[in-house]
C-alpha positions as CSV (number, residue, x, y, z in Angstrom):
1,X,9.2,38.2,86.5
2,X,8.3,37.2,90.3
3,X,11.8,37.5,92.2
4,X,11.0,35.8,96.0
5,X,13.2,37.3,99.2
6,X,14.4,35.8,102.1
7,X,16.2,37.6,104.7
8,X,18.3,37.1,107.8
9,X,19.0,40.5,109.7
10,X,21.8,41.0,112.9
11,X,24.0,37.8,111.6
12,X,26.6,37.6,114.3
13,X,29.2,37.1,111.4
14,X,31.0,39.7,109.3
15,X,29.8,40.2,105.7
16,X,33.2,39.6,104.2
17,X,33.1,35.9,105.7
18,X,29.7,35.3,104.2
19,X,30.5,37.0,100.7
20,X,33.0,33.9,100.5
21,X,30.3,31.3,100.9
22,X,27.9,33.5,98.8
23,X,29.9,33.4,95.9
24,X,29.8,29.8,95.3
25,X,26.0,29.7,95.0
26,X,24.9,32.9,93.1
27,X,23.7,31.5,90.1
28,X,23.1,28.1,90.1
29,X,19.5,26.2,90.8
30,X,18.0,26.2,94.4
31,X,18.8,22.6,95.0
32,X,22.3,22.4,93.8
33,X,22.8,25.7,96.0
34,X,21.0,23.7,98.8
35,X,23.7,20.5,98.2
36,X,27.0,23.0,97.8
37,X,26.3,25.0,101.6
38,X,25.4,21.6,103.4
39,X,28.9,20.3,102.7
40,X,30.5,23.6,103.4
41,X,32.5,23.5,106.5
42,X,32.3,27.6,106.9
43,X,29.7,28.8,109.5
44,X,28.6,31.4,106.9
45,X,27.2,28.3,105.3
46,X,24.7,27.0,107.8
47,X,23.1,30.7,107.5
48,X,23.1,30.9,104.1
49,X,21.5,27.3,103.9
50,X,18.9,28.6,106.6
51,X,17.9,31.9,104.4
52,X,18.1,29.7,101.1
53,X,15.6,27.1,103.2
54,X,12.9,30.3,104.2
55,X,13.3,31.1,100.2
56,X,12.7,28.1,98.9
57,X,9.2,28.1,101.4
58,X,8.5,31.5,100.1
59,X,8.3,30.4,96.8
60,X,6.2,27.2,97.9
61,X,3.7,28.1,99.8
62,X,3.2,31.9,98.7
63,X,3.4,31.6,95.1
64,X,3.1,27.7,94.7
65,X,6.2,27.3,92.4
66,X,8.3,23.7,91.9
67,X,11.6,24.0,94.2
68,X,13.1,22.3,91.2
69,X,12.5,25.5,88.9
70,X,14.0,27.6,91.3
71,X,17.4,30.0,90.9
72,X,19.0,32.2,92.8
73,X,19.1,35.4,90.9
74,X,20.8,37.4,93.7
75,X,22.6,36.5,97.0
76,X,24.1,39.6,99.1
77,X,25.3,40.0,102.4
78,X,25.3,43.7,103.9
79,X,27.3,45.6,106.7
80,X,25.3,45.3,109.9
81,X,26.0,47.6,113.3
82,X,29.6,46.9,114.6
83,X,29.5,46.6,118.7
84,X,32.2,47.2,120.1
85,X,33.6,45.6,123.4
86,X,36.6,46.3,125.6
87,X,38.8,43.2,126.8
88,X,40.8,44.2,129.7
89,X,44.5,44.3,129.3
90,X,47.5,44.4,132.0
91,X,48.4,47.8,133.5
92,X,45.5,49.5,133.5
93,X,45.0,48.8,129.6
94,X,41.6,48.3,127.3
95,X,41.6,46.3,124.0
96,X,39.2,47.0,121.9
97,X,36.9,44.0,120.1
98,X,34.8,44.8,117.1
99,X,31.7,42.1,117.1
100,X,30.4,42.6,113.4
101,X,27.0,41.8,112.0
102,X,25.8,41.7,108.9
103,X,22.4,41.3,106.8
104,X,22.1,38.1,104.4
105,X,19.6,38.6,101.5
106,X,18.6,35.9,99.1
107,X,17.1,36.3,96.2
108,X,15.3,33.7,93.7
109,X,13.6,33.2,90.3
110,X,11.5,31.1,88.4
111,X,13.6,29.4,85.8
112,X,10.5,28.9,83.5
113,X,10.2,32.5,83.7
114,X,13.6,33.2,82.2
């Protein structure tokens, strides 16, 4: 069973915000994935649609498999670094911002194959 990865590393987004987006296409065909994240209005969405996109050209051009045939088996977004800023507050103070990343992986199958 060919399984084709796509990867986005150092997302400027956190991974809980993308897991949202993430749920709604694990499972379903490439193209219907494709036509759920390009009406989203999340930001999450346009990365996942960009790292589905890279897939779906994996899986063309590498392999030469039909985008039509095309599932995605596994969709995960992991913890990147956390940078952490300071924004200055009155008297003297510091308030600390956390900037989290994160690490989107798709993953997709041949549905022939199944």
């Amino acid at each position: 069973m060919t399984i084709i990865k796509a990867k986005a590393k150092w997302v400027k987004s956190s991974d809980r915000k993308l897991s949202r987006v993430i749920e709604l296409i694990r499972g379903k065909t490439a193209l219907e994935a494709m036509t759920i994240l390009k009406f989203r209005p999340q930001k999450g969405a346009r990365i996942l649609e960009k790292v589905l996109k890279s897939a779906i050209a994996n899986a063309k051009h590498n392999l030469k498999l039909d985008e039509n045939s095309l599932l995605v088996k596994e969709a995960y977004a992991n913890k990147g670094i956390i940078m952490r800023r300071f924004q200055p507050r009155a008297r003297g103070r510091a308030f600390p911002i956390k900037k989290k990343t994160s690490h989107v992986t798709v993953c997709l199958s041949s549905a022939e194959e199944k």
